[in-house]
KEBAMAR-227041 format. One line per 8 residues: number of its first residue (from 1); their letters; for each residue x, y, z of N, C-alpha, C. Coordinates in Angstrom, 2 decimals, decimal comma. Example, Ala and Ser with C-alpha at 12.3 -4.5 7.8 and 13.67 -1.06 7.14 Angstrom:
KEBAMAR-227041
1	as	13,19 -5,69 7,80 12,30 -4,50 7,80 13,20 -3,30 7,80 | 12,85 -2,25 7,08 13,67 -1,06 7,14 12,90 0,03 7,87 .
END
This chain:
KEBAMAR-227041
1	xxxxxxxx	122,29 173,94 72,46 122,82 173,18 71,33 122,12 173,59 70,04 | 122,45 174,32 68,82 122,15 174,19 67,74 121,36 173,16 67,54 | 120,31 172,86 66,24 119,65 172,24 65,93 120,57 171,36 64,48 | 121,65 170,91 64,84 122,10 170,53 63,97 123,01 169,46 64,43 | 123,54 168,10 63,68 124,20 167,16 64,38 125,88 167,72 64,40 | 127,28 167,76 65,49 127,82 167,87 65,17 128,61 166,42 65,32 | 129,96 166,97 64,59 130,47 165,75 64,30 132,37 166,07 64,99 | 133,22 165,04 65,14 134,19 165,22 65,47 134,72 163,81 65,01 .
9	xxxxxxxx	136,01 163,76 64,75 137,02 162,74 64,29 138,14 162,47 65,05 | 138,09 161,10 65,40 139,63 160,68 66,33 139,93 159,35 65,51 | 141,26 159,85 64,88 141,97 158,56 63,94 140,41 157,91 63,12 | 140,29 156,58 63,32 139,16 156,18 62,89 137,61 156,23 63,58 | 138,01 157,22 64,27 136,24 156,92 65,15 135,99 158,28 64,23 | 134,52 158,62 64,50 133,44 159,45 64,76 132,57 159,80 65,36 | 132,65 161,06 65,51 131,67 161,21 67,24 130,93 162,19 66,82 | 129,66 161,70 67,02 128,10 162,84 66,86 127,66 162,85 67,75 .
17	xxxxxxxx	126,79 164,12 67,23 126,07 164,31 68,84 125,00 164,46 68,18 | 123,60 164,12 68,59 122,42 163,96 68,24 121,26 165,12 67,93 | 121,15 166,00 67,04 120,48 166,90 67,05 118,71 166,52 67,22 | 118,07 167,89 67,52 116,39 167,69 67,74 115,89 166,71 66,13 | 116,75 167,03 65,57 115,84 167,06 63,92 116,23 164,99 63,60 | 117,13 164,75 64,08 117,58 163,05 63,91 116,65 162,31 65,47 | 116,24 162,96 66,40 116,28 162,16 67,73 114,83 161,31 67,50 | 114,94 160,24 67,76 113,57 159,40 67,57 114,09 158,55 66,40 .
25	xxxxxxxx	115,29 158,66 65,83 115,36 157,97 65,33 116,11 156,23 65,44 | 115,86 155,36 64,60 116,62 153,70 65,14 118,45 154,69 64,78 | 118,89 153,66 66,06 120,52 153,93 65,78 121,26 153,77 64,37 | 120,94 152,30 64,14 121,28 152,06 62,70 121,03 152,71 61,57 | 119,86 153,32 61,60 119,21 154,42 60,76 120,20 155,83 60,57 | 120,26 156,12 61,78 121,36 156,77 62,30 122,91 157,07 61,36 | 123,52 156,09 62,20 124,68 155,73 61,91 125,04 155,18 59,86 | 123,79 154,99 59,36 123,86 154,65 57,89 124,06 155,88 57,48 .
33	xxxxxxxx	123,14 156,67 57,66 123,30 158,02 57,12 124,34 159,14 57,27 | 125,05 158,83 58,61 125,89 159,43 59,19 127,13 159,22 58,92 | 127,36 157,99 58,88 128,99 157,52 58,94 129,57 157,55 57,44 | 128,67 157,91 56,37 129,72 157,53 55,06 128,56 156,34 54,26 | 129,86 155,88 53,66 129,11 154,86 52,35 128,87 153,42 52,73 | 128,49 152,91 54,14 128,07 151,67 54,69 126,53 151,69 54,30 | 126,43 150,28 54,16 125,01 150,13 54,09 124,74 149,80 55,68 | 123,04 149,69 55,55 122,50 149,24 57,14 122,68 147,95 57,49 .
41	xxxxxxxx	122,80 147,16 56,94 123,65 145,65 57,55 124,79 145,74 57,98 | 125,49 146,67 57,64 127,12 146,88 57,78 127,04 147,97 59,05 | 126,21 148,78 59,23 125,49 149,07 60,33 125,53 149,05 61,84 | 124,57 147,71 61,09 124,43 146,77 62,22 125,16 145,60 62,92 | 126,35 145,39 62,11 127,24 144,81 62,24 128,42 145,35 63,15 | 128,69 146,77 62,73 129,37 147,50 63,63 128,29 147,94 65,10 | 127,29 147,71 65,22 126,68 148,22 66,51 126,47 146,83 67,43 | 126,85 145,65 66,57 126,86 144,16 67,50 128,20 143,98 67,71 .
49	xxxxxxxx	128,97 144,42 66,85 130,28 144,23 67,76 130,94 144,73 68,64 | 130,26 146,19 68,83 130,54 147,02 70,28 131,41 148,23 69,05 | 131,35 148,45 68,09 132,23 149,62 67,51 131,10 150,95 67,30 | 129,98 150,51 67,54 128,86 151,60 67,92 128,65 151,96 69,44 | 128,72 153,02 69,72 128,78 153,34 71,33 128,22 154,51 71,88 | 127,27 154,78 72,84 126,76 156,00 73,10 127,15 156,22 74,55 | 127,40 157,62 74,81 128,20 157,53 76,27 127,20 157,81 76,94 | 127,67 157,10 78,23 126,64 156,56 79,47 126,01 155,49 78,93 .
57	xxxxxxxx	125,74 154,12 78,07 125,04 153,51 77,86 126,60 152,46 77,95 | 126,14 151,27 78,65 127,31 150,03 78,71 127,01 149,64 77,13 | 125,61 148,87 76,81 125,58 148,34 75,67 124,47 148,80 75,15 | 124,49 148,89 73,16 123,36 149,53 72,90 122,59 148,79 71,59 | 121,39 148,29 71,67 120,77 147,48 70,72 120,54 148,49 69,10 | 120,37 147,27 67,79 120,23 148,25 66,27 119,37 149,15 66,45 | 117,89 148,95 67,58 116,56 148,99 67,43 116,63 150,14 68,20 | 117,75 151,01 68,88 117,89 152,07 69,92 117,43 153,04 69,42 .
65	xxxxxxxx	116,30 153,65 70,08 116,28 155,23 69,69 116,94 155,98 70,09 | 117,43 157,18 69,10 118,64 157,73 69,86 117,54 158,94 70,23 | 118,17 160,02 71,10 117,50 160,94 71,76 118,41 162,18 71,60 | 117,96 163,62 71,43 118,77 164,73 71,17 119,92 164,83 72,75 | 121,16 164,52 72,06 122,03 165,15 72,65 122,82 164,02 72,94 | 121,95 162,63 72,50 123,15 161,71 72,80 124,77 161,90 71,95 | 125,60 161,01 72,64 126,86 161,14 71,59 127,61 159,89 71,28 | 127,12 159,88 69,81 127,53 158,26 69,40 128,88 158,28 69,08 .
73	xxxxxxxx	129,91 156,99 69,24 130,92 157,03 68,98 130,47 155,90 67,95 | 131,45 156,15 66,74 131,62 155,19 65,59 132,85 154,68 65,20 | 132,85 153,44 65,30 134,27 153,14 64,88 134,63 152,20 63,72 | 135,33 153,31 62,56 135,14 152,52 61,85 136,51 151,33 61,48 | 136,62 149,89 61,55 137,77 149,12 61,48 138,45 149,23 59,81 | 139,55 149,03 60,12 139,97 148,86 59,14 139,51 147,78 57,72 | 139,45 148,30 56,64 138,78 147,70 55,71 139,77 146,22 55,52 | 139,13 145,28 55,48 139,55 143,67 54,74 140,00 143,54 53,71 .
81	xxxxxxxx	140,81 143,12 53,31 141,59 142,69 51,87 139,99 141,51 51,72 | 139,72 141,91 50,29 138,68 141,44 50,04 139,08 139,80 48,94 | 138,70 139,10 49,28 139,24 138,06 48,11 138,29 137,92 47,11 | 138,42 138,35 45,86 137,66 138,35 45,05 137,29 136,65 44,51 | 136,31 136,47 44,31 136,50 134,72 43,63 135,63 134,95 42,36 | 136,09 133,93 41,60 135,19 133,80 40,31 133,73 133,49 40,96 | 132,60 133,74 40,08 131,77 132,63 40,14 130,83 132,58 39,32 | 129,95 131,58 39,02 129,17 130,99 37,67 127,45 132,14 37,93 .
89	xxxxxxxx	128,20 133,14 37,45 126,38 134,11 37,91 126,50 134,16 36,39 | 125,65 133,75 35,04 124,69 133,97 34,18 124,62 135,74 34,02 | 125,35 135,64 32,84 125,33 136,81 31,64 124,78 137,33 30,92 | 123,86 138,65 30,67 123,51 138,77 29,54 124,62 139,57 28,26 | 125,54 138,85 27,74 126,57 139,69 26,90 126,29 139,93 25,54 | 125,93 141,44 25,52 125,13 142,17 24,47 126,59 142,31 23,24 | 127,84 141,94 23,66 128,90 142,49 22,47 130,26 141,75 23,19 | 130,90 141,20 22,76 132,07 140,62 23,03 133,52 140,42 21,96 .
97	xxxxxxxx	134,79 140,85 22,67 136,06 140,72 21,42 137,25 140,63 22,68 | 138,41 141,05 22,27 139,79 140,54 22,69 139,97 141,98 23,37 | 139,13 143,26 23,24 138,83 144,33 24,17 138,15 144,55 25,07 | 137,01 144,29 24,76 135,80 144,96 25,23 134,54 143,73 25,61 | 133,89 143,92 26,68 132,32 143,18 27,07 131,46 144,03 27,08 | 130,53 144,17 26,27 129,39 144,68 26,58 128,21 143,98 27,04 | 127,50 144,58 28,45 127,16 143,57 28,82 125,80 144,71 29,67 | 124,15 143,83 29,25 123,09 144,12 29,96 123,11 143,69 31,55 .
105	xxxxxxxx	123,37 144,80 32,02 123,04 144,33 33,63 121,83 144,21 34,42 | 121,53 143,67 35,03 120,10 143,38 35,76 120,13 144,18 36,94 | 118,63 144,69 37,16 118,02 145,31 38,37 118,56 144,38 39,40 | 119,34 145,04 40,65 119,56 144,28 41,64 120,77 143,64 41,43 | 121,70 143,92 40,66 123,03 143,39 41,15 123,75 144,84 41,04 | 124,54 144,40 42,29 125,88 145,03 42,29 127,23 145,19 41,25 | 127,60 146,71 41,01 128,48 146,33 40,21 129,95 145,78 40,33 | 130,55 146,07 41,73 131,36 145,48 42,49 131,77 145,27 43,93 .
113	xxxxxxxx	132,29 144,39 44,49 132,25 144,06 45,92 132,75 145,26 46,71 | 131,60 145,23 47,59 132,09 146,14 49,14 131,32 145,96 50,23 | 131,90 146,18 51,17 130,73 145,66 52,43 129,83 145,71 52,14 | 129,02 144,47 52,80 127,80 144,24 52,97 127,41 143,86 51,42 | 128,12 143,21 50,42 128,53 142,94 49,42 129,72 142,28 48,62 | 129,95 141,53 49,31 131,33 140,99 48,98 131,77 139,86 47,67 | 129,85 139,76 47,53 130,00 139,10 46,20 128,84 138,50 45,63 | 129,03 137,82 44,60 127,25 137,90 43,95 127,41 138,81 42,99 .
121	xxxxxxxx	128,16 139,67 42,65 128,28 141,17 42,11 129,50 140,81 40,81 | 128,67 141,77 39,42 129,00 141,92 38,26 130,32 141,45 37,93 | 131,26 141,98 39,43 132,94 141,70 38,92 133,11 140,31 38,83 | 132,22 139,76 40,00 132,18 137,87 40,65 132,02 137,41 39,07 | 130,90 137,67 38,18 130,78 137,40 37,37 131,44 136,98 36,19 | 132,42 138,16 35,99 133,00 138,53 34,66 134,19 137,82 34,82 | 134,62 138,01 36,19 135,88 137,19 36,47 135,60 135,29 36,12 | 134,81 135,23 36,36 134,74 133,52 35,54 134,77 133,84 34,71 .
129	xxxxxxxx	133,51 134,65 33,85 133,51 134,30 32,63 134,86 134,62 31,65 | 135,96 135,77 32,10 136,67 136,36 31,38 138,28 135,81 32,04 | 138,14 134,94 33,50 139,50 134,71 33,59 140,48 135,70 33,99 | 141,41 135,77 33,56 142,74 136,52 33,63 142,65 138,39 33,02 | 141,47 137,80 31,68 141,55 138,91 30,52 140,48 139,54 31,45 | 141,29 140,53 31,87 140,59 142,00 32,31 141,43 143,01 32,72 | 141,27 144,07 32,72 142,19 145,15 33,08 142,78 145,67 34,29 | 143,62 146,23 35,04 143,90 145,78 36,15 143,85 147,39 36,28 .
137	xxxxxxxx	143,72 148,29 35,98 143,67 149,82 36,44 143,10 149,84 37,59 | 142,14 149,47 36,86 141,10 150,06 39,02 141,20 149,08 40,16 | 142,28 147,92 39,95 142,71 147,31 41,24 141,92 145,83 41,63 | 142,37 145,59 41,89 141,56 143,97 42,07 140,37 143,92 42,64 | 139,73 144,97 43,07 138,29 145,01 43,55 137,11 144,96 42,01 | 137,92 146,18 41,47 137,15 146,14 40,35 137,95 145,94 39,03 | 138,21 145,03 38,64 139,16 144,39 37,25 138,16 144,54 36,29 | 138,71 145,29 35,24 137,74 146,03 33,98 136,97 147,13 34,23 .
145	xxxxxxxx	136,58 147,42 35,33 135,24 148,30 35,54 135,90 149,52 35,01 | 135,03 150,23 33,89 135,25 151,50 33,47 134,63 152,72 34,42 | 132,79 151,92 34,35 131,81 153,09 34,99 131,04 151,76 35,56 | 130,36 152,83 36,03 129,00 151,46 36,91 127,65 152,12 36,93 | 126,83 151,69 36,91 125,65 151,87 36,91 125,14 151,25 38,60 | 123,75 152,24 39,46 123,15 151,53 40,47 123,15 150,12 40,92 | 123,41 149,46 41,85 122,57 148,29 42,02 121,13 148,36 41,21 | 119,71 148,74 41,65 118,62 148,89 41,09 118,57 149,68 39,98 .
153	xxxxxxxx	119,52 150,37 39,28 119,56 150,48 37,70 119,93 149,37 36,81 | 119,28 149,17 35,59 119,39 147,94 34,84 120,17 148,71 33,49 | 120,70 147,97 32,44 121,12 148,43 31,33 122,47 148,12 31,02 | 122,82 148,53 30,62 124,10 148,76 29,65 125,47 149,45 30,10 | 126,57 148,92 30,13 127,83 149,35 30,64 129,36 148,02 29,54 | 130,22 148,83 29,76 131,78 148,23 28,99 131,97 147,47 29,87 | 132,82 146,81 29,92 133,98 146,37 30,84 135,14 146,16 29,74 | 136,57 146,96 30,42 137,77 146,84 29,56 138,04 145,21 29,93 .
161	xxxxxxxx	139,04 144,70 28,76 139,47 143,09 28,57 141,27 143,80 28,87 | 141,70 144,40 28,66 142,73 144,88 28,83 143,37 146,37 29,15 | 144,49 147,09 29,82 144,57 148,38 29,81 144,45 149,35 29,00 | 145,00 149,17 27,97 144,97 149,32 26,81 143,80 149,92 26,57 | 142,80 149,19 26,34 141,34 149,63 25,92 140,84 150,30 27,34 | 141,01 149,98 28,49 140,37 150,67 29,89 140,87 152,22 29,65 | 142,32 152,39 29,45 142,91 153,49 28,97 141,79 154,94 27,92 | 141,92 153,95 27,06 140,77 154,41 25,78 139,53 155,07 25,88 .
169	xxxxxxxx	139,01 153,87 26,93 137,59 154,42 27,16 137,45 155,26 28,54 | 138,09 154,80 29,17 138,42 156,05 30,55 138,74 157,62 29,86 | 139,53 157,62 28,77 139,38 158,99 28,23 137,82 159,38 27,65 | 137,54 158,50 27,10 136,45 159,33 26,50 135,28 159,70 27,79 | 135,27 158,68 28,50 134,45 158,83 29,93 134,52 160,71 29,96 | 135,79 160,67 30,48 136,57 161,75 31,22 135,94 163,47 30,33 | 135,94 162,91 28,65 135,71 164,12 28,00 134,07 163,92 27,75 | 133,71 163,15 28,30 131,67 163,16 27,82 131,58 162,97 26,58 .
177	xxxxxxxx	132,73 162,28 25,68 132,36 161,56 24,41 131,24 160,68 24,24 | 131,22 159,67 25,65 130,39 158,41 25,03 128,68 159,12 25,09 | 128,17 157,81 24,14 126,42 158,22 24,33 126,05 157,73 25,56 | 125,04 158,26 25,91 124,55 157,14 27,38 123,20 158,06 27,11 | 122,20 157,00 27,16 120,68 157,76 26,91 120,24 156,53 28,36 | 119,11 156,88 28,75 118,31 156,16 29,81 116,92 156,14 29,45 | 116,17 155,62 30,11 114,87 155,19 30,31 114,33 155,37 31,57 | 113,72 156,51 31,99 113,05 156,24 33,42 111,31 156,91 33,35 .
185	xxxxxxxx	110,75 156,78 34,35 109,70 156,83 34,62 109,56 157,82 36,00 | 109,16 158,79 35,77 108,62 160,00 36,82 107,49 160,39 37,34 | 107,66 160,84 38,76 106,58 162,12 38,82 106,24 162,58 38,44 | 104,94 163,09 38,45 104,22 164,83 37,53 104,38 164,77 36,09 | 103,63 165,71 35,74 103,60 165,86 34,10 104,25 166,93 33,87 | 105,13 166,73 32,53 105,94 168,03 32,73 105,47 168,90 31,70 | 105,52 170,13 31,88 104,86 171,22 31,07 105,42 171,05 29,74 | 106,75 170,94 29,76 107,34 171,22 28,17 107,96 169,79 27,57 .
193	xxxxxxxx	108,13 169,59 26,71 108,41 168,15 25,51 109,88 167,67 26,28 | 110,58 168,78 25,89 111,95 168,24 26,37 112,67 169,49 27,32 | 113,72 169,06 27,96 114,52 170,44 28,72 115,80 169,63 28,95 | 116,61 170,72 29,69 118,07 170,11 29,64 118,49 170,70 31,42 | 119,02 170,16 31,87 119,31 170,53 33,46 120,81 170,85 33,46 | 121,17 171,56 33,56 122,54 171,68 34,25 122,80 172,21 35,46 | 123,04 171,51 36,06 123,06 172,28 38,17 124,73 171,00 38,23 | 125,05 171,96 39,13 126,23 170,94 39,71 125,95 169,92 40,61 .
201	xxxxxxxx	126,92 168,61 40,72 126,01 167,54 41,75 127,35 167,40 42,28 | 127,00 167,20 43,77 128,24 166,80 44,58 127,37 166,12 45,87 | 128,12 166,09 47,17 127,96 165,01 48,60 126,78 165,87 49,12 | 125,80 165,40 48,99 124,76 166,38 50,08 125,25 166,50 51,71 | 125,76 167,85 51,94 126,30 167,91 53,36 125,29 167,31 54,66 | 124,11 167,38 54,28 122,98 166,81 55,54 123,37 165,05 55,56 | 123,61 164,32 54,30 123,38 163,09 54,38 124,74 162,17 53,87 | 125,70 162,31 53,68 126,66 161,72 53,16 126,79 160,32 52,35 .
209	xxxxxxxx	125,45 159,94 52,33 125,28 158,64 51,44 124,33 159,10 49,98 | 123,96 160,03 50,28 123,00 160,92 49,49 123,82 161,95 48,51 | 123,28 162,07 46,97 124,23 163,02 46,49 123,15 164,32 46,22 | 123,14 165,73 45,62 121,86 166,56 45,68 122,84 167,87 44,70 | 121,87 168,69 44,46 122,39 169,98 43,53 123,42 170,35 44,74 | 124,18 171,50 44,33 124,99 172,00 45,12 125,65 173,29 44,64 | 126,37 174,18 45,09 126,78 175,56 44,19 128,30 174,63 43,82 | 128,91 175,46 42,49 129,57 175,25 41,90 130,73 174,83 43,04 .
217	xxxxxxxx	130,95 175,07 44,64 132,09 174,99 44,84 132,07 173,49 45,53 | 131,13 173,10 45,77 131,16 171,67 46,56 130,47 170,46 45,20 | 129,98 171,04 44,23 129,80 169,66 43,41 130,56 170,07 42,24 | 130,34 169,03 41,09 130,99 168,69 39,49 129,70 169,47 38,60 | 130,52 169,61 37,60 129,35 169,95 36,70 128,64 168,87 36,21 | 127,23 169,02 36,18 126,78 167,66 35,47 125,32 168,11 34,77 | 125,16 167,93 33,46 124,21 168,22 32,64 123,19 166,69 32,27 | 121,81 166,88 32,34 120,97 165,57 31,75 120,07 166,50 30,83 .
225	xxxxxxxx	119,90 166,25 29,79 119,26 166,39 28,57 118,06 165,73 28,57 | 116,70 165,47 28,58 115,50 164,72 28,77 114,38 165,51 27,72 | 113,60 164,02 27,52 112,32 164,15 26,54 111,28 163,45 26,93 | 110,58 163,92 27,19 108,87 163,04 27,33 108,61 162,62 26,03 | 107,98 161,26 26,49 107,70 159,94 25,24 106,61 160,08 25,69 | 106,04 159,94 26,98 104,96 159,73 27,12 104,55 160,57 28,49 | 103,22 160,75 28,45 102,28 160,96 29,75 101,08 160,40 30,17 | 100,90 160,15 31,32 99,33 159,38 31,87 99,40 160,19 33,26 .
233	xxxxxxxx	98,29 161,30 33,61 97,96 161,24 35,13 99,16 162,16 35,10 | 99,53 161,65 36,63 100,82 162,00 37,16 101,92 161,61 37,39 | 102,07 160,82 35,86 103,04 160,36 35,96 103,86 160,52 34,18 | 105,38 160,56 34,17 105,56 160,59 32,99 106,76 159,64 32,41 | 106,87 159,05 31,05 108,07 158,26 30,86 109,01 159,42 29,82 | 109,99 159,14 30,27 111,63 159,95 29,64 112,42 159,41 29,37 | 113,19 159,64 28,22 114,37 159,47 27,64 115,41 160,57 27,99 | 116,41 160,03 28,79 117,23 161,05 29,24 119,01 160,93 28,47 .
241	xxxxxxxx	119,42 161,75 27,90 120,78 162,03 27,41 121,98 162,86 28,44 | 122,56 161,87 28,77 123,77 162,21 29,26 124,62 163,20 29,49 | 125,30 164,10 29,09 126,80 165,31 29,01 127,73 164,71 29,44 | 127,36 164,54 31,21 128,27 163,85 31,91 127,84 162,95 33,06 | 128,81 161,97 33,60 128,39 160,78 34,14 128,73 161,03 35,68 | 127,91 162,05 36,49 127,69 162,21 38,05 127,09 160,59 39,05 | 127,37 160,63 40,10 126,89 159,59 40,66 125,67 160,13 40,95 | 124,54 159,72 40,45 123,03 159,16 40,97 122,13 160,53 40,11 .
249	xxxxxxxx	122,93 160,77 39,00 123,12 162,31 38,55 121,44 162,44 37,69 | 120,82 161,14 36,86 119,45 161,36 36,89 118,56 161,65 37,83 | 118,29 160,39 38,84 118,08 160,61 39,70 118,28 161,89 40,87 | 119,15 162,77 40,81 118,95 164,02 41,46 118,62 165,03 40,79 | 118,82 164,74 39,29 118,14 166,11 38,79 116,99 165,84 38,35 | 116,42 164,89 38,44 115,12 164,88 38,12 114,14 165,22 39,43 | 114,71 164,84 40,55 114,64 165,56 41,84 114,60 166,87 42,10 | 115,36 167,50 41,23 115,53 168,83 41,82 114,70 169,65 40,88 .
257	xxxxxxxx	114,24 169,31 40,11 113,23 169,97 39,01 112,06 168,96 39,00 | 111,57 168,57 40,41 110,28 168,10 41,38 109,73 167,11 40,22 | 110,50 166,10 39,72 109,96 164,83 38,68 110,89 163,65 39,39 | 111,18 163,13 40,57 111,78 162,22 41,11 111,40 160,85 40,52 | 112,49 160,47 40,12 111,51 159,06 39,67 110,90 157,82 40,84 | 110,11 157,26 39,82 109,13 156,77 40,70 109,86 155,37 41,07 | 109,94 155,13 42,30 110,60 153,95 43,05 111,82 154,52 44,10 | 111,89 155,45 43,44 113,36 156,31 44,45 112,93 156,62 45,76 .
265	xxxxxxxx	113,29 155,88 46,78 112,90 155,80 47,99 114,02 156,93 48,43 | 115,21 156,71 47,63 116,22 158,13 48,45 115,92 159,24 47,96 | 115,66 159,66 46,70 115,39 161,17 46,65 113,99 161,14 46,04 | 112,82 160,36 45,76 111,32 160,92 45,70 110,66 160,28 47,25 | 109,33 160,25 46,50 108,21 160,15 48,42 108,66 158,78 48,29 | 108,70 158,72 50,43 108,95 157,38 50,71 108,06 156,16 50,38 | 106,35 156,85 50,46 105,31 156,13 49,94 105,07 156,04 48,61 | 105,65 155,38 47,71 105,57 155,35 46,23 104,17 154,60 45,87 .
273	xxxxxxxx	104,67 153,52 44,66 103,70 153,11 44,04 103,37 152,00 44,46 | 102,18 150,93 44,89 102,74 150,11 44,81 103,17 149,34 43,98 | 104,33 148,31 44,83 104,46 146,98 43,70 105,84 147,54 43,29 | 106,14 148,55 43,14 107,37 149,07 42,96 108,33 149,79 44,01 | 109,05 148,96 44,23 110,01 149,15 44,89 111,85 149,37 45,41 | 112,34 150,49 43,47 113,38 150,81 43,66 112,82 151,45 42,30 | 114,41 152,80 41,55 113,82 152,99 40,78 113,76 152,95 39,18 | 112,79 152,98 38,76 112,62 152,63 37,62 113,56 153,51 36,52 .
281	xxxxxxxx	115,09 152,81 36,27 115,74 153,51 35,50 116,54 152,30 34,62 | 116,57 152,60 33,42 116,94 151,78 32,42 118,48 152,32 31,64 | 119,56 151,88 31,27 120,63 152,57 30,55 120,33 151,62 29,50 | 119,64 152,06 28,46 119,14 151,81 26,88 119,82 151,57 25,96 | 120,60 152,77 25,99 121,86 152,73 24,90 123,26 153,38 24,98 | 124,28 152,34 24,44 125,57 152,92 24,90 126,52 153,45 23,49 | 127,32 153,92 23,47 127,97 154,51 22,30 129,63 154,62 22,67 | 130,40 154,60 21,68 131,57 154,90 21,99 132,79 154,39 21,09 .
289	xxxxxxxx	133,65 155,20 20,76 134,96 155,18 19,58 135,41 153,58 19,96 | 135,37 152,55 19,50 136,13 151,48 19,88 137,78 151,58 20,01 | 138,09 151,12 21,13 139,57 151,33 21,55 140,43 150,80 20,43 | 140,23 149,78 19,27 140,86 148,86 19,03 140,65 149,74 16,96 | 139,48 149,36 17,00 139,49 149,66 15,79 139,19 151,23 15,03 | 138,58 151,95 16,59 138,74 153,77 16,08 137,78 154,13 15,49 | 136,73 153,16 15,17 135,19 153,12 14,90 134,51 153,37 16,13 | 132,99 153,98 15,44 131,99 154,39 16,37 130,95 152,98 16,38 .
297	xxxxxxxx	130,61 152,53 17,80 130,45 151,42 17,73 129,18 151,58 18,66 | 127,50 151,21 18,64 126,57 151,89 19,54 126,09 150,61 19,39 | 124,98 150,41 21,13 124,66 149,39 21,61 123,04 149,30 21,99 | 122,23 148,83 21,96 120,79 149,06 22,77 120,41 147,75 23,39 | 119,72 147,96 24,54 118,79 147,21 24,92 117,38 147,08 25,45 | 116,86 146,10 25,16 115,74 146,19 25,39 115,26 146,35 27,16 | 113,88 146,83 27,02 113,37 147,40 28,39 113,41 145,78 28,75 | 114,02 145,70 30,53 113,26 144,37 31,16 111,82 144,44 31,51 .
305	xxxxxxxx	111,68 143,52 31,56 110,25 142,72 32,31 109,54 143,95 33,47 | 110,54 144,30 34,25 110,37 144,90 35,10 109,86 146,45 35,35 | 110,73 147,19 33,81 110,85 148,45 34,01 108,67 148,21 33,07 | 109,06 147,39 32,07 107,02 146,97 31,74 106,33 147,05 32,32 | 106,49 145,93 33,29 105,79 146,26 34,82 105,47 147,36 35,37 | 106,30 148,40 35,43 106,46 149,51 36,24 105,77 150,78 35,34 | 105,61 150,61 33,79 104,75 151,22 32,63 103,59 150,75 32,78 | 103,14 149,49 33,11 102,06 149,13 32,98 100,91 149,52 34,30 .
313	xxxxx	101,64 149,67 35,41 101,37 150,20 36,85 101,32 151,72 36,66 | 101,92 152,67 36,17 101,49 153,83 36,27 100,40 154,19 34,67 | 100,45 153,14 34,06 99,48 153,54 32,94 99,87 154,10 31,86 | 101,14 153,68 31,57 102,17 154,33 30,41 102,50 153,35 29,39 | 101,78 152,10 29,69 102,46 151,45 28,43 101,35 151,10 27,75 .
END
């Protein structure tokens, strides 16, 4: 057997087979990384209801080590019509009109419902606060959502009030008009003031929940622009500028030019700092042609509590 996991597809299952390099590992561990965009509760949910399965084994616990050569079957059910509900989750709304919300999001929320998430999350939010007035493009899961930012990224994002304006700003998305600068905190000291990355980012083929550089034919183009503000030790704070808006697209290129930021349990060391524990990335400031009035209209916010915290722990503030 190759040293590599293979994989096979029937309708909705998936079937792996366990390479040397995964064996020793928990099933759930497993199967998170393996199956797609489930989290490990969702996991584990499918391995208690019997839709996780290893042949020759009747039944198999989250806590299973799997062993090279087993072959897991995965099954994944059909997704739930999700019922979205209002509910009273507390706003910080940095800009508000008959278009547009601008709105500071907090470390640790979701930007919209999906397994293992069905609510608690930004949309739950907006939908009280905004009612009816929101845009219906991206479908009743996500009503208004233009872009989204991490769960554990904090900062700044739109939400359209109508199509109209979702329209508007989905173009400029699309052409890398808007500003989007960040705030994060890294690894290592970097030799030079500022640099600019351009590598393509697409699905890291080893991990499918994971995104990573890639050659032009399997990822997007995606450029981050960055400046050191500061240094202490081995560690440094950056202001990073945008081009274009990749999923997790700081975070991997700061990875791939060995400055991972610090808290990133998925792409820096698993043993970080302590006390910090996700990563320290801020969306600062937002920019963009207003749909309505055709003006350039720019937004900032201040660092939380948290990302301080996380300056004050590596010795940067």
């Amino acid at each position: 057997m190759k040293n590599e996991v293979t994989m096979e597809t029937e309708d909705r299952c998936e079937i792996f087979t366990v390479d040397e390099k995964n064996a020793g590992k928990r099933i759930d561990v497993f199967v998170t990384e393996m199956a797609g965009d489930i989290t490990r509760s969702f996991a584990q949910k499918l391995i208690e209801s019997g839709d996780v399965s290893i042949e020759g084994r009747e039944k198999v616990a989250k806590n299973y080590k799997i062993s090279r050569g087993d072959v897991i079957r995965v099954n994944i059910p059909e997704p739930e019509e999700l019922e979205i509900v209002p509910q009273d989750i507390p706003l910080n709304i940095v800009y508000e009109d008959d278009d547009i919300l601008v709105i500071d999001k907090p470390k640790g929320m979701v930007v919209h419902p999906a397994p293992g998430n069905p609510d608690g999350t930004l949309v739950n939010a907006i939908m009280y606060h905004c009612g009816d007035s929101l845009s219906s493009i991206n479908g009743v899961i996500r009503p208004g959502i233009v872009h989204r930012i991490d769960k554990d990224t904090s900062g700044l994002l739109v939400v359209a009030k109508n199509d109209s304006a979702h329209r508007k700003l989905a173009e400029q998305f699309a052409v890398h008009s808007i500003t989007r600068e960040y705030r994060a905190v890294t690894y290592n000291n970097f030799k030079e003031d500022e640099g600019r990355v351009d590598a393509p980012v697409g699905r890291d083929p080893g991990n499918r929940l994971r995104m990573a550089v890639t050659d032009a034919a399997h990822g997007r183009r995606a450029v981050t622009n960055y400046k050191v503000l500061k240094r202490s030790g081995r560690f440094s704070y950056i202001a990073c500028r945008l081009e274009t808006g990749r999923t997790h697209q700081i975070r991997v290129h700061m990875s791939h030019i060995r400055h991972p930021l610090v808290g990133d349990k998925v792409y820096g060391p698993k043993k970080g700092v302590p006390g910090i524990e996700s990563q320290v990335l801020h969306a600062i400031l937002l920019g963009f042609i207003h749909p309505s009035t055709g003006e350039y209209v720019e937004f900032k916010s201040q660092l939380p509590d948290s990302f301080i915290e996380a300056l004050k722990k590596t010795d940067l503030f």
